[in-house]
N, C-alpha and C positions, 0 to 999 in steps of 0.2 A: 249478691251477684246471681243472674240467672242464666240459663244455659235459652240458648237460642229459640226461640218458638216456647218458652216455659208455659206461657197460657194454655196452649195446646196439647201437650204431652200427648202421645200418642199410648194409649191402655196398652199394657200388655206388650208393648217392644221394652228391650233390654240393648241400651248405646252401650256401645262399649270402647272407653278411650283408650286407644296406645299410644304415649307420648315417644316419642323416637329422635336417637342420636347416635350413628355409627352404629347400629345393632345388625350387622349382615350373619354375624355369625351363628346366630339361635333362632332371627326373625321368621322364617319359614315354618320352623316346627311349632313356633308360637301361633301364627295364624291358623295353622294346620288343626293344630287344637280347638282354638275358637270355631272356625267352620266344621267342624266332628260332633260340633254338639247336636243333642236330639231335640234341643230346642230351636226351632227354625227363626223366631221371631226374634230377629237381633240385626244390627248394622254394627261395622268396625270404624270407629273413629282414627285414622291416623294421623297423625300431628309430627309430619317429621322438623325436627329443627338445625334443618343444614347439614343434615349429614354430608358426608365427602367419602362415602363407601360406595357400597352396592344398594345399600337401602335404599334409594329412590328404586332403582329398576325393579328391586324385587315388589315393593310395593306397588308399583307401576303395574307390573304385571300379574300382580293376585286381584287388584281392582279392575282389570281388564276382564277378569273373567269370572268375576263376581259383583254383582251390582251393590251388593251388602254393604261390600267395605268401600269408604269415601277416604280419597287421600290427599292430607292438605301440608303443602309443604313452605318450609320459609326460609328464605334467601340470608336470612342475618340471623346466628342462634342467640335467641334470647336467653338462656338458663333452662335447665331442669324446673326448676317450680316454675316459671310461666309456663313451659309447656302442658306442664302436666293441668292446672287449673286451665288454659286452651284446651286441649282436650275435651273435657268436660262442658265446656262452653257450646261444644257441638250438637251437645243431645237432644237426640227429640223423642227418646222416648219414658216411658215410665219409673226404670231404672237402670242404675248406670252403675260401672263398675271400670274400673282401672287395669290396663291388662300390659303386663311389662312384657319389654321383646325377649325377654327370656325364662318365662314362669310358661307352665302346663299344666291344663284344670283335664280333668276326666269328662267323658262324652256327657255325661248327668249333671253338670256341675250347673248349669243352666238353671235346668229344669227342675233340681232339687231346691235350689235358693228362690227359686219364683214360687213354687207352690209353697213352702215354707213361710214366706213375707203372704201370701195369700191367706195361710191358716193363721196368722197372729197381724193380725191390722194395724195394731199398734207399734210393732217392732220398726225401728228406721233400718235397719240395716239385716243382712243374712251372714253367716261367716262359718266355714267349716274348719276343720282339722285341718293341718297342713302335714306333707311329706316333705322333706327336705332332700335335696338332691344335689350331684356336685355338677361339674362342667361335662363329665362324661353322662351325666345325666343316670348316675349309683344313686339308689339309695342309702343316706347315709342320717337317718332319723336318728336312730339310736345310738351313731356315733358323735352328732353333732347335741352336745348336752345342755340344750335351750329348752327354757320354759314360756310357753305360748299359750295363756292362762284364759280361754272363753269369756268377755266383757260381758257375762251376763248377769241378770240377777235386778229382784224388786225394786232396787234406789240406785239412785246415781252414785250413790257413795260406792256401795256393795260393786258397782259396775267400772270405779276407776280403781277400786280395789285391788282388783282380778289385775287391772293395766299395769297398775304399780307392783304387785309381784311377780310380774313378767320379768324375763329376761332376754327374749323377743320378741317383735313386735310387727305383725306380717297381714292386720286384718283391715289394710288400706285398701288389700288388693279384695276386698267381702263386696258384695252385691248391696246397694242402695237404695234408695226411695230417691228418685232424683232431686226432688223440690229440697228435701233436708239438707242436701249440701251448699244450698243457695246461701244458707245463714252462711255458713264457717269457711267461704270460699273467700279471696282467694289464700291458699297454701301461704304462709310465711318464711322467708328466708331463715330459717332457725333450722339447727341441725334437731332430727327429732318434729320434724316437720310433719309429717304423717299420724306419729303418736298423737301427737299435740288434735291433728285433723279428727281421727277418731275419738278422742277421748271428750271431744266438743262434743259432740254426737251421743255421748253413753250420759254425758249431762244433762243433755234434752231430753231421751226417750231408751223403749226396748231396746233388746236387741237377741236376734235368734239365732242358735248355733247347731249346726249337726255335725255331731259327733264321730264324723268320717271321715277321711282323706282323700276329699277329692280335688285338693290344690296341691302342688307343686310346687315348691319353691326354692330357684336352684342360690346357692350358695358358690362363692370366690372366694376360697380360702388365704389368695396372693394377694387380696386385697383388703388393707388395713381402711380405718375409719376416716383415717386422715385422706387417703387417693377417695374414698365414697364421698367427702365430704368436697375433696377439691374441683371432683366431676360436677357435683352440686352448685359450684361457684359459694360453698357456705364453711363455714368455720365448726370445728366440732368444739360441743360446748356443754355439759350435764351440765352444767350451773345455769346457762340459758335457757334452755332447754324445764328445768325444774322453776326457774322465774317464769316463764310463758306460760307453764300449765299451771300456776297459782291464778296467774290473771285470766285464764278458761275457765279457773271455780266463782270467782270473783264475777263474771258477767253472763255466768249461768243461770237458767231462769232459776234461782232457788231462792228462799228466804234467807234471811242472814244468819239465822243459824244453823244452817246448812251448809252453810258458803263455810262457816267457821271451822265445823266440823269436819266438814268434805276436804279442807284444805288441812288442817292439820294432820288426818288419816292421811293424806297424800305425804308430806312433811316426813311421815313416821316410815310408812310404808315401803315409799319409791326412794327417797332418799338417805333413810338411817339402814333401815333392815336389810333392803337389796343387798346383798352385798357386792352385785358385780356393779349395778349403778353407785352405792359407794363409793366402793374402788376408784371407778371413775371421775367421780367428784374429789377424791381428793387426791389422785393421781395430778386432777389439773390444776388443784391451789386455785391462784386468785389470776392465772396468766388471760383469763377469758376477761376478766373485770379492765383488767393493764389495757387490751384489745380494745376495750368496749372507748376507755378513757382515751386511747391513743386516738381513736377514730371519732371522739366530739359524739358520744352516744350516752351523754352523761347522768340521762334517767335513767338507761341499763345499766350502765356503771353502777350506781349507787342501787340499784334494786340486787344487782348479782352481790355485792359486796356486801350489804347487810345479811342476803342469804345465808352467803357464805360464810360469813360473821358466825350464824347462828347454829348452821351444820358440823364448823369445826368445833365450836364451843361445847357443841352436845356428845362431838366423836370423842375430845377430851376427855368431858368429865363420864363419859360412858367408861372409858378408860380408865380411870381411876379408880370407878368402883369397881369394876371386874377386880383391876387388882388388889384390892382390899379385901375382896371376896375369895379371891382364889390368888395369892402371888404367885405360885407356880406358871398356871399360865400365862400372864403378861409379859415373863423372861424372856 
C-alpha cells in the first residue's frame, strides 16, 4: 500500500496524519503544536471520520487560515484503523508521522527527528522520549510507572527485544521514512495494532532515538482497555495480539534461523517474563480463542489455543519449580 503520489515524494516535507473522531476537546492545542514547530516544511493531514462535534468547524477553520493543513472528511465512520492507515494514504511527502487529537510534541520536535533520520540513512524510523501527561495536561511521568524501552540496537532481535520488555508502547506516534510503511500498511484490526505496526519495522531495519522528551503523551486514566478497545471497533486480546507478532517474525526478511530465534526470544520475553503482559495473558485464559471459535475464525482459534496451550503449560511448570525451589514463596 502506497500513500498517494508515492513515486513522487516530495524531499524534505514531513505529512503529517491526524486521524479524527469527536476530538473537539484537545484538537486545538494539538494543532497549535504542530503549527509551533521551527520546522516549516510539513502539511497536516486531517482525516475526520464523521465526527458529530465541533470538529468539523474547528478544523474548518484552522484550514482556512492555513494552507498546510488539508482536511478531509467522511460522511460514514469507517473505524479507527481505516482512518488511521487513510490518513496516511495522503502523504506526499518524504516522512510521515501520525499525530493524535490529543498528544503535544515541543516546538523541535520536527526538526530534531529530521536531522536525526538525515545523519543515519539507514534508520526507518526517529523516536524520542516521551512525557506522559493527564487530561489537565500535569506531568505525571514519574507517577505513571511505565516502561517505554528505545527499539533500538544492531539486530532485529536486540530491536523487538527492547518492544517485548516494554510495558508501553507510544513509538507509533515516531517520525517515518514514508516509503517503509508501504510494506506493513494497512493497520490490522487486532488490539495491539500499533505494536504489532512498529515492531514490522524494527524487523526490517534501524531505528534512531533521542534521548529527550520532546513528545507528549496524554494519558485517561477513566479509561479501561476494554472502552480503548470498544472506541477501536476491536476486541482486547494478548493472546492475539502475541499470535500476530509471531506471524511478523515469521515473514520478516530474516533467515530461518532467525525467524526461530527471533520468535522464541519474543515467546520468553513479551510473553513469560513481562510480567504485566503476563498478567494479561492469563487474566484472559482461553475467552479470546471461545471469541475467535464463536465468530467461524477458526485458523485464529486454533493458532491462539495452541499458544495458549503452550504459555500456560510453561506458567505451570515454571510454578512448580519455584516451588521446589523455595516452598515458602509459592504459599
Amino acid at each position: 500500500m502506497h500513500p498517494e503520489g508515492a513515486k513522487n515524494l516530495i524531499a524534505g516535507l514531513v505529512s503529517i496524519g491526524m486521524p479524527l473522531y469527536n476530538g473537539a476537546r484537545f484538537l486545538s492545542a494539538a494543532i497549535d503544536s504542530l503549527l509551533a514547530q521551527d520546522y516549516n516544511n510539513f502539511e497536516i493531514l486531517i482525516s475526520d471520520n464523521a465526527s458529530n462535534d465541533e470538529t468539523e468547524a474547528i478544523c474548518r477553520a484552522y484550514a482556512a487560515a492555513d494552507s498546510r493543513i488539508h482536511y478531509h472528511r467522511w460522511e460514514t465512520n469507517r473505524g479507527a484503523t481505516w482512518n488511521f492507515t487513510r490518513a496516511y494514504q495522503f502523504a506526499r511527502g518524504e516522512y510521515f508521522m501520525w499525530a493524535a487529537h490529543d498528544d503535544l510534541r515541543r516546538p523541535d520536535y520536527v526538526s530534531r527527528c529530521v536531522e536525526a533520520l538525515r545523519e543515519n540513512p539507514n534508520a526507518l524510523f526517529c523516536r524520542t522520549d516521551v512525557k506522559f501527561i493527564d487530561v489537565e495536561g500535569r506531568d505525571v511521568t514519574d507517577t505513571f510507572k511505565a516502561q517505554t524501552l528505545p527499539p533500538v540496537g544492531a539486530t532485529p532481535r536486540e530491536r523487538l527485544r527492547a518492544i517485548s520488555r516494554s510495558t508501553y508502547w507510544v513509538d507509533f506516534y515516531s517520525l517515518f521514512r514514508t516509503r517503509c510503511l508501504a510494506d506493513v500498511l494497512p493497520l490490522q484490526d487486532v488490539w495491539g495494532n500499533d505494536v504489532l505496526l512498529v515492531a514490522a519495522i524494527c524487523l526490517r531495519g534501524n531505528v534512531v532515538a533521542i534521548p529527550e522528551r520532546l513528545f507528549q503523551y496524554r494519558l485517561f486514566f477513566d479509561k479501561s482497555a476494554d472502552h480503548v478497545a470498544q472506541t477501536l471497533n476491536i476486541r482486547v486480546s494478548w493472546l492475539h495480539l502475541s499470535l500476530e507478532m509471531l506471524r511478523k517474525i515469521w515473514r520478516a526478511p530474516l533467515d530461518l534461523g532467525d525467524k526461530v530465534l527471533t520468535g522464541w526470544m519474543f515467546l520468553s520475553e513479551f510473553c513469560l517474563l513481562n510480567r504485566t503482559v503476563n498478567g494479561h495473558i492469563r487474566e484472559e485464559g482461553f475467552r479470546g480463542v471461545r471469541h475467535a471459535f464463536i465468530h467461524k475464525h477458526l485458523r485464529r482459534a486454533f493458532g491462539m489455543a495452541a499458544l495458549g496451550l503452550v504459555l500456560f503449560a510453561t506458567n505451570y511448570f515454571q510454578w512448580i519449580w519455584r516451588s521446589v525451589r523455595d516452598p515458602l514463596k509459592t504459599k
